[in-house]
Backbone atoms as SQL, in Angstrom:
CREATE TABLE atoms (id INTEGER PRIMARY KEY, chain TEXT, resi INTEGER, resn TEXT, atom TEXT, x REAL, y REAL, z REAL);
INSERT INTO atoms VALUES
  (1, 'A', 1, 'UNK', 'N', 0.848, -1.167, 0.000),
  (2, 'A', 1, 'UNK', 'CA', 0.000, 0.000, 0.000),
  (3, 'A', 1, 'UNK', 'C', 0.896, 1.233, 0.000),
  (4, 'A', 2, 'UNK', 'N', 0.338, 2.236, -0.700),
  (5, 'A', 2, 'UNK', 'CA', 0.568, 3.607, -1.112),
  (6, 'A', 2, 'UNK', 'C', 0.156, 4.483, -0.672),
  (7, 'A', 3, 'UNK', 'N', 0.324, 5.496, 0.559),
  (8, 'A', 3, 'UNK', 'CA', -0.370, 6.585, 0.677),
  (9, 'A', 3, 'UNK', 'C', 0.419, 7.646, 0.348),
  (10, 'A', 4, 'UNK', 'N', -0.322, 8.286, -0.230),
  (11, 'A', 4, 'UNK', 'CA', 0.662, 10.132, -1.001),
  (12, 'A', 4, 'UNK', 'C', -0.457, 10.474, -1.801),
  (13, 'A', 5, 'UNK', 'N', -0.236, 11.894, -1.799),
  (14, 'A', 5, 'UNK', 'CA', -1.126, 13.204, -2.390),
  (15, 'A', 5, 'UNK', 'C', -0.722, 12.822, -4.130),
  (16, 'A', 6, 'UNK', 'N', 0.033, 12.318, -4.413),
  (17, 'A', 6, 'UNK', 'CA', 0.637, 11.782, -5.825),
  (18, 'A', 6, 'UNK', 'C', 0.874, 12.868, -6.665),
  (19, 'A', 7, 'UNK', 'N', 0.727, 14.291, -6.162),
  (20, 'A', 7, 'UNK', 'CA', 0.914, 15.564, -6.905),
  (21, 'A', 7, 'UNK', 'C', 2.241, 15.934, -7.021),
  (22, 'A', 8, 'UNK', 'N', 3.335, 15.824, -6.467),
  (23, 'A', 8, 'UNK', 'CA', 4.514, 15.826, -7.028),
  (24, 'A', 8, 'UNK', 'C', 5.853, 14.690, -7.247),
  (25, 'A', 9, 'UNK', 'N', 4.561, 13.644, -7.731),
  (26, 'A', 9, 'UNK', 'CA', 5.516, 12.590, -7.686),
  (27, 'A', 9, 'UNK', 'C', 5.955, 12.491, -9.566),
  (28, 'A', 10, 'UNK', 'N', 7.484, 12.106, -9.891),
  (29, 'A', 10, 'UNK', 'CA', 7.993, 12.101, -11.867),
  (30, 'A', 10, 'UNK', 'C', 6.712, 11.366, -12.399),
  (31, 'A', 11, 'UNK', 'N', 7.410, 11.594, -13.403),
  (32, 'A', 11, 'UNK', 'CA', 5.805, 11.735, -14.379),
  (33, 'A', 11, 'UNK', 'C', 5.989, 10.290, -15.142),
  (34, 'A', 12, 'UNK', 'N', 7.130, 9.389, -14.276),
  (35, 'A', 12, 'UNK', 'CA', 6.922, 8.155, -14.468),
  (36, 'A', 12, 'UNK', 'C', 6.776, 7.009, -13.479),
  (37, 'A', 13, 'UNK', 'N', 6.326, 7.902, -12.481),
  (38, 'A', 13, 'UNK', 'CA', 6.078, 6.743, -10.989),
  (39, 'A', 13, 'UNK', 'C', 4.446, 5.961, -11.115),
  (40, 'A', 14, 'UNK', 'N', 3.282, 6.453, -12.424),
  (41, 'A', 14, 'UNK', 'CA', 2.624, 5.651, -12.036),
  (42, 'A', 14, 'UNK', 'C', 3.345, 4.559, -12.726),
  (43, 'A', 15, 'UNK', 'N', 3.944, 4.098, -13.721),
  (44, 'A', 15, 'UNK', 'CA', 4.208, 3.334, -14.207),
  (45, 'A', 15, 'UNK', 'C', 4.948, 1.996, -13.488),
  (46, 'A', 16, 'UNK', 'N', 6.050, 2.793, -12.977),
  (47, 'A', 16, 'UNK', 'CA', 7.062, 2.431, -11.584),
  (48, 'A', 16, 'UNK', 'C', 6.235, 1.359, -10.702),
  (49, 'A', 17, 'UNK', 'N', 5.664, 2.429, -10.251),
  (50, 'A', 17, 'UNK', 'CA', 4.515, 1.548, -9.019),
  (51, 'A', 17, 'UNK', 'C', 3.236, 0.594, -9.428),
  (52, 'A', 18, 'UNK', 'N', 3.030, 0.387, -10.195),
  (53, 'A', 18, 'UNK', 'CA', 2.397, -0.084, -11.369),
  (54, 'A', 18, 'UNK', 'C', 2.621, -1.438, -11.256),
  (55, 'A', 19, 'UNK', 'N', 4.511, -1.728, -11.931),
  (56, 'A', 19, 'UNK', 'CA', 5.144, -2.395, -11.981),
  (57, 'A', 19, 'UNK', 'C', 5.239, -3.659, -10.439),
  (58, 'A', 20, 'UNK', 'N', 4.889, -3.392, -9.554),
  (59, 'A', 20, 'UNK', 'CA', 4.931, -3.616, -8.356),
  (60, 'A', 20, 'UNK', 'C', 4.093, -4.433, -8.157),
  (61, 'A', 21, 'UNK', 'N', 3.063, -4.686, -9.110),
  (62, 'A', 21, 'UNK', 'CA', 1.754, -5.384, -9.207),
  (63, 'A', 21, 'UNK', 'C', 2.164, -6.502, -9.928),
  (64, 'A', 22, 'UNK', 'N', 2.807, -7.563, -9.414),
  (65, 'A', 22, 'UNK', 'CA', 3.282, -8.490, -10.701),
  (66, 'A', 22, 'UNK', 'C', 3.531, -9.431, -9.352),
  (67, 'A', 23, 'UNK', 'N', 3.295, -10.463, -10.671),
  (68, 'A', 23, 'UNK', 'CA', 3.655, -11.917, -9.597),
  (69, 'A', 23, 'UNK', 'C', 2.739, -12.110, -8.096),
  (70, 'A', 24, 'UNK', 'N', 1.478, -11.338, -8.361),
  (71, 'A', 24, 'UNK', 'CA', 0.245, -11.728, -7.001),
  (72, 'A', 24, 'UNK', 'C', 0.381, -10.757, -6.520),
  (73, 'A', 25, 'UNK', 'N', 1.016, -9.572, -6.850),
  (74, 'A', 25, 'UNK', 'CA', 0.995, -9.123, -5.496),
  (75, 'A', 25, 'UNK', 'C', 0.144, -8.053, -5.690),
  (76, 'A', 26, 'UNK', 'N', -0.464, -7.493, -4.346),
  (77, 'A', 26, 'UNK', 'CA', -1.806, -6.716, -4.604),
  (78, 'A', 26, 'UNK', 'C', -1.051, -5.484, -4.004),
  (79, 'A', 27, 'UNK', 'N', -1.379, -4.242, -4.716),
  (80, 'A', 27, 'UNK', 'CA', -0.693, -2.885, -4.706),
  (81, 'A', 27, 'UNK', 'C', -2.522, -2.046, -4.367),
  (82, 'A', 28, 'UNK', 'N', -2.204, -1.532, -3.759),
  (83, 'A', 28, 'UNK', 'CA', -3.339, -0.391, -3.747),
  (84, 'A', 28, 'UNK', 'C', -2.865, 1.101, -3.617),
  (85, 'A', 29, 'UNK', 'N', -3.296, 2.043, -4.463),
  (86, 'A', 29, 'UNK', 'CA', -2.355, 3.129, -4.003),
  (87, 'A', 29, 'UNK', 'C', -3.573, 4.078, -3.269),
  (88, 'A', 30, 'UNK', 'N', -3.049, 4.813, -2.171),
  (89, 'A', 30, 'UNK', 'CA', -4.394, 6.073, -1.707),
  (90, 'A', 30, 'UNK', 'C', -3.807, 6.886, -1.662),
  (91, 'A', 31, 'UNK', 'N', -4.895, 7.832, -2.378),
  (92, 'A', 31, 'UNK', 'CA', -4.184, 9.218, -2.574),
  (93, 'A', 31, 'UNK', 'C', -5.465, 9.673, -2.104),
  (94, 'A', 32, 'UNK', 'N', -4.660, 10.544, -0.705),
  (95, 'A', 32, 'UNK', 'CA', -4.841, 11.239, -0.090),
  (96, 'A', 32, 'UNK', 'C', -4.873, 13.197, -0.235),
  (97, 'A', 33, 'UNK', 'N', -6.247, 14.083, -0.296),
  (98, 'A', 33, 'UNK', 'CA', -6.110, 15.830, -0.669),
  (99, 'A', 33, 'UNK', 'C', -6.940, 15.865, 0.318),
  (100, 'A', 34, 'UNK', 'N', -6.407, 17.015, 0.806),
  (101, 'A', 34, 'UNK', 'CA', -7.468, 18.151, 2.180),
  (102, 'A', 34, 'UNK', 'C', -8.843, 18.494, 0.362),
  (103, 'A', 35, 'UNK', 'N', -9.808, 17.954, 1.255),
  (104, 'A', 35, 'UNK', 'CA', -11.013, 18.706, 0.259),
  (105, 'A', 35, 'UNK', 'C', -10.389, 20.209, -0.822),
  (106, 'A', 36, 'UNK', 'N', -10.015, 20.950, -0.056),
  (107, 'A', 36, 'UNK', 'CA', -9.669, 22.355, -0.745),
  (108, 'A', 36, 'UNK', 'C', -8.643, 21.846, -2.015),
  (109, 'A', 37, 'UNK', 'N', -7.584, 21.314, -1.986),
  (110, 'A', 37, 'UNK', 'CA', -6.943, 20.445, -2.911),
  (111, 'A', 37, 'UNK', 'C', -7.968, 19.859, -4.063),
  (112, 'A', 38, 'UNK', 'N', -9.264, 19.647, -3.866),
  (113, 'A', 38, 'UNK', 'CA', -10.155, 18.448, -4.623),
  (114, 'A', 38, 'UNK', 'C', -10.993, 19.699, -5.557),
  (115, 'A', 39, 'UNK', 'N', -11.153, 21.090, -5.388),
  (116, 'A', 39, 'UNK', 'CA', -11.837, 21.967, -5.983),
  (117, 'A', 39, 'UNK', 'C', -11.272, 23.673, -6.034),
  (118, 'A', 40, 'UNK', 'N', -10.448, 23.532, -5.036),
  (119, 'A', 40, 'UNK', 'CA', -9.785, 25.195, -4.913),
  (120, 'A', 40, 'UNK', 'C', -11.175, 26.232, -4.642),
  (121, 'A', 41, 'UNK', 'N', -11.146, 26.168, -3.885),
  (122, 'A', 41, 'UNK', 'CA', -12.388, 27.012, -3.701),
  (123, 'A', 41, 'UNK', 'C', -12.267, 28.127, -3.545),
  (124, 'A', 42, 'UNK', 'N', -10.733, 28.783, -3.752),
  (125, 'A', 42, 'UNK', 'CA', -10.516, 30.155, -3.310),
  (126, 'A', 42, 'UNK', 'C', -11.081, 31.126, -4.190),
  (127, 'A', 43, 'UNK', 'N', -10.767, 32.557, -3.897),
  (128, 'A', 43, 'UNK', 'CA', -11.169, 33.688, -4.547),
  (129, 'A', 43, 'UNK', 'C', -10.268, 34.634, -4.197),
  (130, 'A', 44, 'UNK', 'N', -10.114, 35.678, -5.173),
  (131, 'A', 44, 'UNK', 'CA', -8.902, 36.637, -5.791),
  (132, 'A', 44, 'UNK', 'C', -7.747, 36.072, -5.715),
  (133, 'A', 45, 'UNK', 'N', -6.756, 36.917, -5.298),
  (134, 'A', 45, 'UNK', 'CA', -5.107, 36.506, -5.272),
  (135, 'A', 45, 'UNK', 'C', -5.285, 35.359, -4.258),
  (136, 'A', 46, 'UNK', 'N', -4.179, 34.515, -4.477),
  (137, 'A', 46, 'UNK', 'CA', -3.493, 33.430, -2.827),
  (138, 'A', 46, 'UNK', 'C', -2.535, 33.421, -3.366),
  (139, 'A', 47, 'UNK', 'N', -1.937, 32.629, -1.942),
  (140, 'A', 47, 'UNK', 'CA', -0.397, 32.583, -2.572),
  (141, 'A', 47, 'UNK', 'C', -0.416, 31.617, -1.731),
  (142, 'A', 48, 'UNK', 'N', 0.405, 30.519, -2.597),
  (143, 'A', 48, 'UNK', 'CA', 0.558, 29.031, -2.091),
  (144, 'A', 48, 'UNK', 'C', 1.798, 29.015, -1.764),
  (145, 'A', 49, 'UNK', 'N', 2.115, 27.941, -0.511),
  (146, 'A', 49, 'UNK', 'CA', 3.725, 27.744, -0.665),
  (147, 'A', 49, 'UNK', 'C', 3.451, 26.155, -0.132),
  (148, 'A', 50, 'UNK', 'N', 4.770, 25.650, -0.825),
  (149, 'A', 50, 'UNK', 'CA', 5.166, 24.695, -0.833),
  (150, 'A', 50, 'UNK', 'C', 5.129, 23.912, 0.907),
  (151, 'A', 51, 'UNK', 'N', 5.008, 22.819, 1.057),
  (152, 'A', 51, 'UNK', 'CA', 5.486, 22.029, 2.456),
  (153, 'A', 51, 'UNK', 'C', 6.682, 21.510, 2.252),
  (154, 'A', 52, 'UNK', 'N', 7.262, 20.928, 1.221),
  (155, 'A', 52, 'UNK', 'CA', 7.974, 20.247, 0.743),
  (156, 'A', 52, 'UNK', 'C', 9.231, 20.835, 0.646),
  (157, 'A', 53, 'UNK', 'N', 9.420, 22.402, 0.221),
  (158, 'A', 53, 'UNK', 'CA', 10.464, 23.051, 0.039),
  (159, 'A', 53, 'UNK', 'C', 10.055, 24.738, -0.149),
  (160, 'A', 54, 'UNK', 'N', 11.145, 25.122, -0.721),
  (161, 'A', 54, 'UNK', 'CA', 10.617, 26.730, -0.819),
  (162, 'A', 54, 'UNK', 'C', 9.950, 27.426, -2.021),
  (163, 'A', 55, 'UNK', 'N', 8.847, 26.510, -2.793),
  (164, 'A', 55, 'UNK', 'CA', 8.283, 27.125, -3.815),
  (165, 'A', 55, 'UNK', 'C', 7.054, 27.918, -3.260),
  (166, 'A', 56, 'UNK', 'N', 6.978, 29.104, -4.132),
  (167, 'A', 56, 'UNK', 'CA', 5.730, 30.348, -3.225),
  (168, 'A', 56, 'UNK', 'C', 5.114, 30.713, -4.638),
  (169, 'A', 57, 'UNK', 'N', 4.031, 30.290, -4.838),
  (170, 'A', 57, 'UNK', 'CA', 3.440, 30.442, -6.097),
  (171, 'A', 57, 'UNK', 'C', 2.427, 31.725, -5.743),
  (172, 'A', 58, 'UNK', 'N', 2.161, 33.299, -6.120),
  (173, 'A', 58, 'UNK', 'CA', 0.709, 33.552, -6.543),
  (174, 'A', 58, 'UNK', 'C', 0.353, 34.063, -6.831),
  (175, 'A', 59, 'UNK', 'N', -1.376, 34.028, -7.596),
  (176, 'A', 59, 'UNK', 'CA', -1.843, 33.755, -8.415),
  (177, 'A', 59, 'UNK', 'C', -3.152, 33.906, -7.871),
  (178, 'A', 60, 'UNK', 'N', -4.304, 34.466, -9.231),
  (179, 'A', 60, 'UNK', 'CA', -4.994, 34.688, -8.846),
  (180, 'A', 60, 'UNK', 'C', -6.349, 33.251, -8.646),
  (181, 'A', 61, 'UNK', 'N', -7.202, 33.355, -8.409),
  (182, 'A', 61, 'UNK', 'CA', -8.120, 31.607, -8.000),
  (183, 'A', 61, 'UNK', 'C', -8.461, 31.307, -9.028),
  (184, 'A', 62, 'UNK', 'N', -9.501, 32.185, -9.598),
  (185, 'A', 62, 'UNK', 'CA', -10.390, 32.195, -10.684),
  (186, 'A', 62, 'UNK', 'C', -9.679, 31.886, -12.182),
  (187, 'A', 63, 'UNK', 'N', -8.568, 32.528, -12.237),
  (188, 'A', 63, 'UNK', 'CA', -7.725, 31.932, -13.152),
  (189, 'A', 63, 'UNK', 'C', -7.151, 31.022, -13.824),
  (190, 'A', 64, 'UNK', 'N', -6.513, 30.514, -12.049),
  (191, 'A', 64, 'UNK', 'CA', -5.539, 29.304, -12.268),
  (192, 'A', 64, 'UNK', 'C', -6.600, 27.826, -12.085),
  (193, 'A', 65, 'UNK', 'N', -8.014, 27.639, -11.112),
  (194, 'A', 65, 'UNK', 'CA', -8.373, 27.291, -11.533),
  (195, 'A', 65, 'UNK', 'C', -9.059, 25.923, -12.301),
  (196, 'A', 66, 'UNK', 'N', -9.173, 26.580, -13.181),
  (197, 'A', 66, 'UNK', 'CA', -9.680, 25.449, -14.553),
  (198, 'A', 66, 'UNK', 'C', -8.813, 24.812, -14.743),
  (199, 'A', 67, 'UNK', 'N', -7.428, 25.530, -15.264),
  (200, 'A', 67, 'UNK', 'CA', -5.967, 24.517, -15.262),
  (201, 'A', 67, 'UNK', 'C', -5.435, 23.551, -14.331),
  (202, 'A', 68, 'UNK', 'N', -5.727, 23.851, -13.259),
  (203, 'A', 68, 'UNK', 'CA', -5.564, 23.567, -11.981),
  (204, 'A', 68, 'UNK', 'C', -6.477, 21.707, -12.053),
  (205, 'A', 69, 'UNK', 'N', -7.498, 21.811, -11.712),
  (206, 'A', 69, 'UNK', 'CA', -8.696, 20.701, -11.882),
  (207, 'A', 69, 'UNK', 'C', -8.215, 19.999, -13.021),
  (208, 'A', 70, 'UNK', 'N', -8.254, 20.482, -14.263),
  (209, 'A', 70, 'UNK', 'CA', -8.139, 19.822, -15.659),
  (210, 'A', 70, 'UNK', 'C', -6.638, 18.747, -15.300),
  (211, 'A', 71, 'UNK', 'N', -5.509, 19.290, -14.884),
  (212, 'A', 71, 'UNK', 'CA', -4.351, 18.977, -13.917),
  (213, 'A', 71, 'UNK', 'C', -4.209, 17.822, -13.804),
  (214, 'A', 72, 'UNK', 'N', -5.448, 18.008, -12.570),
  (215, 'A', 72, 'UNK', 'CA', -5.437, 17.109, -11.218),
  (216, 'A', 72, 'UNK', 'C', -6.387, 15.434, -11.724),
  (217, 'A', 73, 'UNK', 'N', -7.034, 16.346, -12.747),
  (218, 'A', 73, 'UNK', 'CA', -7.990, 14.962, -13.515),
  (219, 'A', 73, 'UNK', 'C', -6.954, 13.927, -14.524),
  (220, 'A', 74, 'UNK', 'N', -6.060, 14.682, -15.198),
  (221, 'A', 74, 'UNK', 'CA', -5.199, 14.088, -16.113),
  (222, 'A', 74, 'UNK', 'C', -4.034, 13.498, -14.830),
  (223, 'A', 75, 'UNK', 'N', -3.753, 13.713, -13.524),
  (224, 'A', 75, 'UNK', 'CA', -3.105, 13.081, -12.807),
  (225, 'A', 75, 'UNK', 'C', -3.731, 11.300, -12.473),
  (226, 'A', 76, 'UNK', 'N', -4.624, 12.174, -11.715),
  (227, 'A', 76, 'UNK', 'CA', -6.093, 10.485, -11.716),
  (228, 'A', 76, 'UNK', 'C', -6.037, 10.117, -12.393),
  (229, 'A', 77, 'UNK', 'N', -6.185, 9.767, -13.917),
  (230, 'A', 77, 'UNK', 'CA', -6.531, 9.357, -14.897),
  (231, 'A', 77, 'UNK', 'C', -5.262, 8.633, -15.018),
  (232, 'A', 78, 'UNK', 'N', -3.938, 9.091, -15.022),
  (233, 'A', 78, 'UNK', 'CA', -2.992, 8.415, -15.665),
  (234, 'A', 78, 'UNK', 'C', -2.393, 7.488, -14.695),
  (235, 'A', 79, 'UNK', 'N', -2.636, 7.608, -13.536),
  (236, 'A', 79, 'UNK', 'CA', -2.254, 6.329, -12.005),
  (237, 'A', 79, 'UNK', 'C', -3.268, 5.427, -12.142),
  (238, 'A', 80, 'UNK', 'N', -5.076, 6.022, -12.562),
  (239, 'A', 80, 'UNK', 'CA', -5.690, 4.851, -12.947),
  (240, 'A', 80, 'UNK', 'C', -5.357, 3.752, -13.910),
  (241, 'A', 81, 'UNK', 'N', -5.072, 4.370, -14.919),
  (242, 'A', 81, 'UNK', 'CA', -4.743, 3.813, -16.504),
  (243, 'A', 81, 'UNK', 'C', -3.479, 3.096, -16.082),
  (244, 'A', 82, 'UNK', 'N', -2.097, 3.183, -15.424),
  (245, 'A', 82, 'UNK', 'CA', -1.564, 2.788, -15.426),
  (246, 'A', 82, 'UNK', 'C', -1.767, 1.576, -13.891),
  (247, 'A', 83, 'UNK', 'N', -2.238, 1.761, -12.834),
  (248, 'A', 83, 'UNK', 'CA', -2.729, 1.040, -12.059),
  (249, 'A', 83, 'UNK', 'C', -3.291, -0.465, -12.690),
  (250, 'A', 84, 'UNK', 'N', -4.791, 0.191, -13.260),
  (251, 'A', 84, 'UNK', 'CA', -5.717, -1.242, -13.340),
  (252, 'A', 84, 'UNK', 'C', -4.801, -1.980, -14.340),
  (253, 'A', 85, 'UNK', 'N', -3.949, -1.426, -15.304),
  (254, 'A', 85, 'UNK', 'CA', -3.395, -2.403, -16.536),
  (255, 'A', 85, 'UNK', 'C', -2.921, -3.512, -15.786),
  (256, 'A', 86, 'UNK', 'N', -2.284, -3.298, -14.348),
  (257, 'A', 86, 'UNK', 'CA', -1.193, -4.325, -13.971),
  (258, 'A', 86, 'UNK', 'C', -2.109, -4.202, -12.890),
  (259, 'A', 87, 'UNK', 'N', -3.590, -4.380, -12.519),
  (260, 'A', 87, 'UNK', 'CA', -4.013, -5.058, -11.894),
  (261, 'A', 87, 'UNK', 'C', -3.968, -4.778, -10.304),
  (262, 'A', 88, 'UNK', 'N', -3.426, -3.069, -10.163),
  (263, 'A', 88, 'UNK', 'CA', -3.583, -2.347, -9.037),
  (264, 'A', 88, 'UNK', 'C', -4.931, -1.743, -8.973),
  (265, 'A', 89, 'UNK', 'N', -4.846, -0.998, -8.050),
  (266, 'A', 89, 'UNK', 'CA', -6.413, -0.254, -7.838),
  (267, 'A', 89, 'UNK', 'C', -5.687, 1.241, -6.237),
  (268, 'A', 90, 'UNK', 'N', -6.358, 1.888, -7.483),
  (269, 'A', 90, 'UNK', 'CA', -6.103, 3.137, -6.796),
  (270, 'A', 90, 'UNK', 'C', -7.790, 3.658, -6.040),
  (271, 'A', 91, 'UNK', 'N', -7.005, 4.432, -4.473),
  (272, 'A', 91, 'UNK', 'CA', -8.400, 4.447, -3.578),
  (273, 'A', 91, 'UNK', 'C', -7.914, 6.184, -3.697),
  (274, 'A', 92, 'UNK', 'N', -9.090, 7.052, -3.736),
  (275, 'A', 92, 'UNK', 'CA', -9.102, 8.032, -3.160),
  (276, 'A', 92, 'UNK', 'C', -9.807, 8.702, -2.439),
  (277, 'A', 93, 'UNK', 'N', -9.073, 9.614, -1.333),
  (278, 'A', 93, 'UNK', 'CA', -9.581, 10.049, 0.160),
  (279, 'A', 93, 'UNK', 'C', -9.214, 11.144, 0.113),
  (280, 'A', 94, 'UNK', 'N', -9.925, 12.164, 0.881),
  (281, 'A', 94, 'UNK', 'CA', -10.002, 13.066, 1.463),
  (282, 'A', 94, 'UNK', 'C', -9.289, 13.169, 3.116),
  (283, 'A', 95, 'UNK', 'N', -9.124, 14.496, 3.565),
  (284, 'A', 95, 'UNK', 'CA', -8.420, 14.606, 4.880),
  (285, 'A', 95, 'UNK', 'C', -9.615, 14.375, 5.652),
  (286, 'A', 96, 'UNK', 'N', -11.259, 14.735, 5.071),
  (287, 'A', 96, 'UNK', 'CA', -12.403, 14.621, 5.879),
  (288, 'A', 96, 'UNK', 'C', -13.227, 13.490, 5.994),
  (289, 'A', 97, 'UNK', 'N', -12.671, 12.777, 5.239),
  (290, 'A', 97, 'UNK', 'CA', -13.579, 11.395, 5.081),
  (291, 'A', 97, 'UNK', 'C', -13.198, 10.775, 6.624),
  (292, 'A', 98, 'UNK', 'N', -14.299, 10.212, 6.652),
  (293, 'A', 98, 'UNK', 'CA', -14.343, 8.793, 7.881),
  (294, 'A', 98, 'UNK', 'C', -13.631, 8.121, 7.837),
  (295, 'A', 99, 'UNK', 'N', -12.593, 8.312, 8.760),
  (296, 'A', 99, 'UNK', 'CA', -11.247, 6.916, 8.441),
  (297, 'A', 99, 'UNK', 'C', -11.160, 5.540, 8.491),
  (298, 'A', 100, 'UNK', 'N', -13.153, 5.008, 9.342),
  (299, 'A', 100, 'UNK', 'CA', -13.587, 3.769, 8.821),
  (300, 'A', 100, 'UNK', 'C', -13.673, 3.518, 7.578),
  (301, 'A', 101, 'UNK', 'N', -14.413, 4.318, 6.834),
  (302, 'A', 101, 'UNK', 'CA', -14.670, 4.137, 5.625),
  (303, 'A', 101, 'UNK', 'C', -13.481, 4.282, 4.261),
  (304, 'A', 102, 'UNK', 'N', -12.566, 5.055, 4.684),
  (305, 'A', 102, 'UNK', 'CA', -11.356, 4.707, 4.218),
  (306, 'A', 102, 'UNK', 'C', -11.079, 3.315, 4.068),
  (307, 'A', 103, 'UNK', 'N', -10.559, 2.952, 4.985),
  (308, 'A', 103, 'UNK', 'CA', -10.155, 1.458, 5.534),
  (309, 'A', 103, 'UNK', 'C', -10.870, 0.857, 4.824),
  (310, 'A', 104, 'UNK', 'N', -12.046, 0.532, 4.786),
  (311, 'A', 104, 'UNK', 'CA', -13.116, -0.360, 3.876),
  (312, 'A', 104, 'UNK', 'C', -12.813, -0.210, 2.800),
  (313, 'A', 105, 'UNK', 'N', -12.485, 1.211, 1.814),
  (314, 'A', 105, 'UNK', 'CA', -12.731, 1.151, 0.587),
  (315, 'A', 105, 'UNK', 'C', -11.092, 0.455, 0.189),
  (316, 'A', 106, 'UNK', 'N', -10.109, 0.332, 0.609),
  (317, 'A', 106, 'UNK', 'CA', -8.637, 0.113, 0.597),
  (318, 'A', 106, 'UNK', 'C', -8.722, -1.831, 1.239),
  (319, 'A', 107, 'UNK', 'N', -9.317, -1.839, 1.938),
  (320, 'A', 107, 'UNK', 'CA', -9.488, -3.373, 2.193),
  (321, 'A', 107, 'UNK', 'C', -10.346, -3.893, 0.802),
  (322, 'A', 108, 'UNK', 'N', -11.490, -3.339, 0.176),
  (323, 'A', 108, 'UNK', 'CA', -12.374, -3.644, -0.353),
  (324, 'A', 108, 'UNK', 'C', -11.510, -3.843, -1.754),
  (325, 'A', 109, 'UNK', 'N', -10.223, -2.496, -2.302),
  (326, 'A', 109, 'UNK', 'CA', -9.573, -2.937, -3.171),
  (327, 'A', 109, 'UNK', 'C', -8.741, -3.384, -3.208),
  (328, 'A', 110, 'UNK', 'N', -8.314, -4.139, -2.226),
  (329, 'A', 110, 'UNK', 'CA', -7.267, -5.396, -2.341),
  (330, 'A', 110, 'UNK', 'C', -7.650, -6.279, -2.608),
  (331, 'A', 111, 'UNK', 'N', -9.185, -6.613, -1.740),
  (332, 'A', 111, 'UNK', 'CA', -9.688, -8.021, -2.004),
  (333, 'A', 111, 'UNK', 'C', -10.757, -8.318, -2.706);
């Protein structure tokens, strides 16, 4: 099992981890966003900074956005696509979800 936000991981780790799914073995990846991550709900300027290191992005909401989502969908999409080929299964969660129900949906795609 996999937990990470999968947003700044090379743009060849679904493949990588993917790979991991071979010979029985059951991979599940969860990717884990605070809700606000899942829609940006902001308005006018923000300014983001990094946890990870010292990047300080900003920018206005309304802008960035559409690009932003469109992004985050072509991220999903390509850990899915590369997941189910080799027979993984990707779970995704929120910081607000019920951490029973987490658990279930991550037990549920292993087995």
């Amino acid at each position: 099992m996999i937990l990470s936000d999968l947003l700044d991981l090379p743009k060849e780790a679904p493949d990588r981890v993917a790979a991991v799914a071979s010979r029985g073995r059951i991979v599940v990846v969860v990717q884990t966003l605070d809700p606000d991550e899942l829609t940006l709900p902001f308005e006018g300027t923000m300014r983001l900074r990094s946890l990870e290191g010292d990047v300080v992005v900003e920018t206005d909401a309304e802008a960035a956005r559409e690009k932003y989502l469109e992004a985050l969908a072509e991220l999903n999409q390509s850990w899915e696509r590369a997941l189910v080929a080799r027979g993984a299964r990707l779970v995704r969660a929120t910081t607000s979800d019920d951490p029973i129900r987490v658990v279930r949906s991550i037990l549920e795609a292993a087995y």
